[in-house]
N, C-alpha and C positions, 0 to 999 in steps of 0.2 A: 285684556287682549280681545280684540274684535274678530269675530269671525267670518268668511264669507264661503256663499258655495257658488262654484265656478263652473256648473252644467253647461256641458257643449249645447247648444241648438240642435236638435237630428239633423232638421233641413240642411244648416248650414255645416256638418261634418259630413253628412251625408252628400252632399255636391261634391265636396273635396275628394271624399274617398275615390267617387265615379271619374276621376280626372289624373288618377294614379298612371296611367300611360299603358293600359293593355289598348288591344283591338281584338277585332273579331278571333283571331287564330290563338292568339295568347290568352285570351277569357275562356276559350273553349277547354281549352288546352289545361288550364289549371281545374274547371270542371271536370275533364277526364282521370286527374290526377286523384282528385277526392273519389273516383271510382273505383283505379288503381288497389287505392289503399283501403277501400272492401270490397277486393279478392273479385272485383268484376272480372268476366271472362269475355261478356259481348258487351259491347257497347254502340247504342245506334243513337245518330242524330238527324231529326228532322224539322221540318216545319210546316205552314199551311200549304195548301194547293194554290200555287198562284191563279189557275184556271176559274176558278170561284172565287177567287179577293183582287181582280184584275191590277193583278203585277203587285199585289200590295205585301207587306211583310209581318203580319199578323202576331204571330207566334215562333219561338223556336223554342224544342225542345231536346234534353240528352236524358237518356233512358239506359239504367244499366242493370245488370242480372247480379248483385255483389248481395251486401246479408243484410241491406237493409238497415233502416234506423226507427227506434223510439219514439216515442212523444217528447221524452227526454233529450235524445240525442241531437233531433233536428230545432229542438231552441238550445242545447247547445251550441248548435253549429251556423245557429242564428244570430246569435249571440256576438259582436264587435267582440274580438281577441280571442275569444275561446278558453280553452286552459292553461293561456300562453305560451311566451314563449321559450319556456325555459325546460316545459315537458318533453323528456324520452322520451322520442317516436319510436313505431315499431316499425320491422323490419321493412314492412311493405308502404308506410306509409309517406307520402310523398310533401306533404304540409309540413310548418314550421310556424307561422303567425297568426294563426286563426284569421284569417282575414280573404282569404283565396277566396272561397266561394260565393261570399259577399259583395268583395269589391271585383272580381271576375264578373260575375251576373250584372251586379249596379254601372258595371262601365258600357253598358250594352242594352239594359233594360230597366222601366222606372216599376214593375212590378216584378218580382220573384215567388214562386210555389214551389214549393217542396213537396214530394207525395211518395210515400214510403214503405213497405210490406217489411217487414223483418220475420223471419220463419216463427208458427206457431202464434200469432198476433196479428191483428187489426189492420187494417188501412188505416195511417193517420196523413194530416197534410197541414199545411201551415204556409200564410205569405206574410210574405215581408216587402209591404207596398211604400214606396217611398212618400205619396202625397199623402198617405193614410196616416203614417208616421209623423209627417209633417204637424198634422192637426192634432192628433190624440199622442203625440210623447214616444216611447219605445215601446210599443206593440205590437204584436204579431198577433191572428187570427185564424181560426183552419176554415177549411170550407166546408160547407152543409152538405155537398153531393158530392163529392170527387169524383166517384164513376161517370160522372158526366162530361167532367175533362181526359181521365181516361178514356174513355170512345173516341174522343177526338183525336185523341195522340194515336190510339190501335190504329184506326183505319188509315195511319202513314206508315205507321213501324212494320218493316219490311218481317220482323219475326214478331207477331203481336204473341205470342203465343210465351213469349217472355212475363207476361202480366200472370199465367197461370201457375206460374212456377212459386216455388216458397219464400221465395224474396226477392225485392228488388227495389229501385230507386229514381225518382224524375225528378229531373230540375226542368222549370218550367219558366222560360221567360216570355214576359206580355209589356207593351207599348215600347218597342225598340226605338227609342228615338235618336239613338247614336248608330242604326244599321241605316243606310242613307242608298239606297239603289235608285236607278231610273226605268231599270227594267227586268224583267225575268234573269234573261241571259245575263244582265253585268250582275246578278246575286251570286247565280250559277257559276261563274267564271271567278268570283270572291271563293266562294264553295271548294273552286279546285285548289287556289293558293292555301286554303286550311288545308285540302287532303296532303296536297303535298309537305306543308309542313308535320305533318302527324304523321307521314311514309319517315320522316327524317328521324324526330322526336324519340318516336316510339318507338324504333325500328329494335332496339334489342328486346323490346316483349314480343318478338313477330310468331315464336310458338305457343303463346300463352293469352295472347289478347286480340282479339275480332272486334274491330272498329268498323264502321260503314255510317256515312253520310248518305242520305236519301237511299240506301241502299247500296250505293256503289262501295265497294270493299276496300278497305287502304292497305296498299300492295308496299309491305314496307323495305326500304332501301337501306341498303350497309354502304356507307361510305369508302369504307376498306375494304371491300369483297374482293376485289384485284391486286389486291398493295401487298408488300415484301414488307414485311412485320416485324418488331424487333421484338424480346421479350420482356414481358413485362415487368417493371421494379416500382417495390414497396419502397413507402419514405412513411417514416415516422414522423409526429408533430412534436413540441417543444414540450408540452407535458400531456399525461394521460396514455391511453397504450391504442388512440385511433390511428390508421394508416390511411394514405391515398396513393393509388397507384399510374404509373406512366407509361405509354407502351408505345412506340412509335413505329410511323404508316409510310411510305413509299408508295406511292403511284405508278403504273407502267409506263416509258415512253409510248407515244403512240407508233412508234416501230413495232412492238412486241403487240399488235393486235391485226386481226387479217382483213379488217374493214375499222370505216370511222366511227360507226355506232357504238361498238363494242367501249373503244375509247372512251366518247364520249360520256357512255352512262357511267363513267367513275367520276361526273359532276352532273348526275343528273339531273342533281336539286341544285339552282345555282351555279355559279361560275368556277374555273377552278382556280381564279386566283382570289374568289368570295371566301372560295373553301379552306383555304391555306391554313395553316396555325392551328390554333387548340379545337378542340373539341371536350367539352367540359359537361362531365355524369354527375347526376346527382341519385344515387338507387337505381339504376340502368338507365335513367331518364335526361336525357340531352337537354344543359340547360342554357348553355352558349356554346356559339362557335363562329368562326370565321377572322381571326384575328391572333394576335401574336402576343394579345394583353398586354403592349405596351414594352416588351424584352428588346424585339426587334421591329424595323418596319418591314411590311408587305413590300417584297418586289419579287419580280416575274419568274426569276429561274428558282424560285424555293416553290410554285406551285402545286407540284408532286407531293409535298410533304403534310403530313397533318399528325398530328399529335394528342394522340386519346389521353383526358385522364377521369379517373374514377373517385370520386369521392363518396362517403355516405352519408344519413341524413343527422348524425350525430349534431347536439349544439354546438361542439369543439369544432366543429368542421364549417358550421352553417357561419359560424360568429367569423374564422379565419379566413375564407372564402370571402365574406362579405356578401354570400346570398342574398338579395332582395325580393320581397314582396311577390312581386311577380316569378322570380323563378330564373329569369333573364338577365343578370348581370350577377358576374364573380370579378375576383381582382387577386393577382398573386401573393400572398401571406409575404412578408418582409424575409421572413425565417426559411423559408423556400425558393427564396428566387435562387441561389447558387444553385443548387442541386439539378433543378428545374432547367435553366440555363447550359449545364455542362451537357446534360442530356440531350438537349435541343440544338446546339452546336452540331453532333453525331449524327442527328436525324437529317437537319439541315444542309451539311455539306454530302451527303448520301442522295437525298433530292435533286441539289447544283447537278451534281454529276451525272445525274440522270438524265436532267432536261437539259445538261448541255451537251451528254457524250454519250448521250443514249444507254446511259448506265455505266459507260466506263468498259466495262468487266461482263461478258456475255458466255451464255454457258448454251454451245450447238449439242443440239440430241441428233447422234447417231448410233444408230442400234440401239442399246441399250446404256452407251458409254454417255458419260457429262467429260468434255475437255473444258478449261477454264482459261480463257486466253485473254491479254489484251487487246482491242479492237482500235484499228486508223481510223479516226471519224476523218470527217469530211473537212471540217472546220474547228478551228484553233481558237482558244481563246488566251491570250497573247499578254504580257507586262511591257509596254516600249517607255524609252524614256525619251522624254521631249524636255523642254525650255521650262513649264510650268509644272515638270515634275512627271511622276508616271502614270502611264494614262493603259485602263485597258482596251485592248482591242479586238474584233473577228478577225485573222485572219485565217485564208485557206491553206490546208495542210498542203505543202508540194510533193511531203514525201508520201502522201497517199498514192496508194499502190495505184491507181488509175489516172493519174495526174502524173505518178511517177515514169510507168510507163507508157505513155504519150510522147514523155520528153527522152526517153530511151526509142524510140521508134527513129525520132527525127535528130537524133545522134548527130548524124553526119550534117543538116540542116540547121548551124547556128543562127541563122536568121529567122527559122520558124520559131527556134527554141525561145528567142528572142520574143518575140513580138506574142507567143503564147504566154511567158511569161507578165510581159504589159499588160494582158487582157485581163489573167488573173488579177493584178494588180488596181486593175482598174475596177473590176466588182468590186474589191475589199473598200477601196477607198468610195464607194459611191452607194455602199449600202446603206439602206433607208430606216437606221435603228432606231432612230424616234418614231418614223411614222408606223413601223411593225410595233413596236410597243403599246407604243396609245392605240390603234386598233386590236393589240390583241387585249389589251387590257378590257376592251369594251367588245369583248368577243365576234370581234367584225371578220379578221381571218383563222382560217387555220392553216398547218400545215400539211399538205396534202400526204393523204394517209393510201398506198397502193395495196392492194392486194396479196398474198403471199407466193399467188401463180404466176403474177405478173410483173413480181419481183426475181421470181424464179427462172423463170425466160430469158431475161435479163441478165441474171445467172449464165445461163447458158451459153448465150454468144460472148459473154465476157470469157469464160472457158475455150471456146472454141479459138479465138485469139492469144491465150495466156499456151498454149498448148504447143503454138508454135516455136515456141523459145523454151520449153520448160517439160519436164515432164508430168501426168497429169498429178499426182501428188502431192506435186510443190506447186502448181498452180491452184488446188484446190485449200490448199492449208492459206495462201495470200489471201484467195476469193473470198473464204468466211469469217476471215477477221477483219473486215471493211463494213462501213456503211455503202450501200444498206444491205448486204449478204448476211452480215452478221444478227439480224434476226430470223433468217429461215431455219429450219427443223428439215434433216433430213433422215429418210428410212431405206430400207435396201433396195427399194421401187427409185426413187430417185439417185442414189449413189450409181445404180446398173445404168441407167439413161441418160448420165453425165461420166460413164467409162472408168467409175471410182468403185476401187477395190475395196469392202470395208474392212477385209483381216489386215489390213496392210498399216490405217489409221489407228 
């Protein structure tokens, strides 16, 4: 039997590796990860002074306060594949293929240093140069001074003060030649799409972990911080005793806010029909989202809705999931789509109803009382049957109490009744559902979002009319169960100034 040995070429795996599909925010991103998972608490990243390398991009480094590594540990983790993939991660630790740190760095950089304090031990450091490699085989080398690339990194890091400490860790990348800028600002303006992905990312370590880019701090965002929450349910896998958990999100109409900003920041990252669908944890760590993974398609009235789910970094989970490399793609286990499915159904038709009936079901605070009523939206959303079968449609509600009585005023007037009624008729049929679609879809409009004073007022003269046929009681019980009354809050300053009794409600 003949034998042969089939050694990769570095060069030539090593290109391959560098082509694996991060960018700047995903390479960092997975760098942070490896920090994560020793116990960093600060994490800073920076680079050279454009001011003195005229717009050039020199170096970038991440610098973190965690427990440091060995002489051992960093040719471990030097090391293509590491301890594989089939080792029990620990609680904190965010890796799976030995491969993150490597091919993260080499997708951005043709040299890497490592430089490392572990408490009670040395300064060691070690690169891992790809041309160097090239020529002399699989080798790594440390440096003869390192405090001398320490200085350089101190005099960016906004807390140098981090190097004095009993441990800590730099990853150090040199000759970027996949970072491609033309100017200070468009690096700067790359810079902020990282922070914001890392506001997104990271966002459930926001008590435990201080990230900052050139200093500036990443202020991190909950996607959910406004949303009607369902509780959350365990689902077990096919064997073994792991669990992953489901917890589903609702969004507010933008009715239930007293300006459009408020609204807005429940997409502050991205669009909210980018946002729609899963949101997928891997150890608190957001590894996808923006999609429905393929269950259902994206359309416009499920916006509101987003759907957390938690997994951990178990290999039973990592293999079922279908985690990749990078961190950035899952896919739903075969054995889980039902469960998964019935659940999202519930979340789903909860969202419809939101965005299309402004939640359907509104609950007015007065005093201290919750009444729970059904609310007359404005507009209908309708089954007609036509020629090619049923088709749905907007139309306007006529028995809305404002529409309704309009057409109660002019009673006697069948002719106004009449041609009021065309008019209606004639929005419905000429409304522009394509073209609000594709504009909203590409966040071109919104829908005008007033104020709650100035909805209020409005309020008022519609009372002041309702009063004349009614008395004020039964005119106020119609008022707050309409669009758009039916989002105002009232308290006993308002009921007094609108003539409403509140022992009476």
């Amino acid at each position: 039997m003949n034998k042969f040995k089939v050694e990769p070429q570095p060069g030539s795996i090593l290109g391959s590796l560098r082509s694996i599909g991060y960018n700047l925010k995903t390479a960092l991103s997975d760098i942070i990860d490896n920090s994560i998972a020793a116990e960093a608490k600060r994490i800073e990243i920076v680079n050279n002074d454009f001011k003195q390398s005229a717009d050039r991009l020199e170096w970038m480094a991440i610098i973190d306060d965690g427990f440091g590594m060995t002489m051992k540990d960093m040719i471990k983790a030097l090391t293509l594949g590491g301890e594989g993939i089939e080792l029990e991660r620990g609680d904190a630790d965010l890796g799976r293929f030995g491969l993150g740190l490597k091919t993260a760095s080499l997708s951005q950089c043709i040299k890497l240093t490592l430089i490392s304090k572990k408490e009670k031990e040395t300064i060691n450091s070690l690169v891992f140069d790809l041309e160097y490699i090239d020529k002399n085989g699989w080798e790594v080398y440390s440096l003869e001074q390192p405090e001398l690339l320490i200085k350089k990194i101190k005099s960016r890091v906004e807390n140098n003060g981090i190097f004095d400490g009993k441990s800590w860790t730099v990853v150090y990348w040199e000759k970027l030649d996949k970072i491609k800028i033309a100017s200070a600002a468009s690096f700067y303006s790359e810079l902020s799409k990282v922070r914001n992905h890392f506001e997104l990312i990271y966002h459930k370590f926001k008590n435990t972990l201080d990230i900052r880019l050139n200093g500036t701090v990443v202020s991190y965002w909950d996607p959910y911080l406004t949303a009607v929450s369902s509780q959350t349910k365990l689902f077990k896998y096919n064997s073994g005793d792991d669990t992953y958990s489901l917890k589903g999100h609702v969004l507010k109409h933008s009715s239930e806010f007293q300006n459009k900003s408020e609204y807005e920041n429940q997409s502050k990252i991205g669009t909210f029909n980018q946002n729609q669908g899963f949101f997928v944890y891997r150890n608190r760590r957001l590894i996808y989202y923006g999609s429905w993974l393929g269950l259902f398609n994206k359309e416009h009235h499920y916006i509101l809705g987003r759907v957390e789910i938690n997994l951990s970094n178990r290999l039973e989970s990592d293999l079922a999931w279908g985690v990749n490399i990078s961190k950035s793609l899952v896919s739903i286990p075969r054995f889980a789509e039902a469960d998964i499915r019935a659940e999202c159904n519930k979340i789903r038709a909860e969202a419809n109803n939101t965005f299309r009936f402004h939640g359907g079901v509104k609950r007015h605070k007065i005093r201290k009382k919750n009444t729970e009523t059904e609310i007359q939206p404005i507009w209908n959303f309708e089954s007609k049957g036509v020629k090619s079968g049923d088709k749905n449609q907007y139309k306007i509600n006529i028995k809305h109490p404002l529409f309704d009585g309009f057409l109660k005023k002019y009673s006697a007037d069948k002719t106004m009744q009449k041609e009021f009624k065309q008019v209606l008729r004639y929005i419905e049929n000429y409304l522009p559902i394509d073209n609000i679609f594709a504009r909203k879809a590409n966040n071109e409009v919104e829908q005008p979002v007033e104020e709650d004073i100035e909805i209020f007022e409005k309020f008022k003269g519609f009372m002041a009319i309702y009063k004349e046929d009614m008395d004020v009681k039964e005119a106020f019980t119609i008022l707050v169960n309409i669009e758009p009354f039916n989002s105002l809050s009232f308290d006993e300053e308002r009921l007094k100034e609108i003539g409403v009794d509140s022992s009476k409600l």
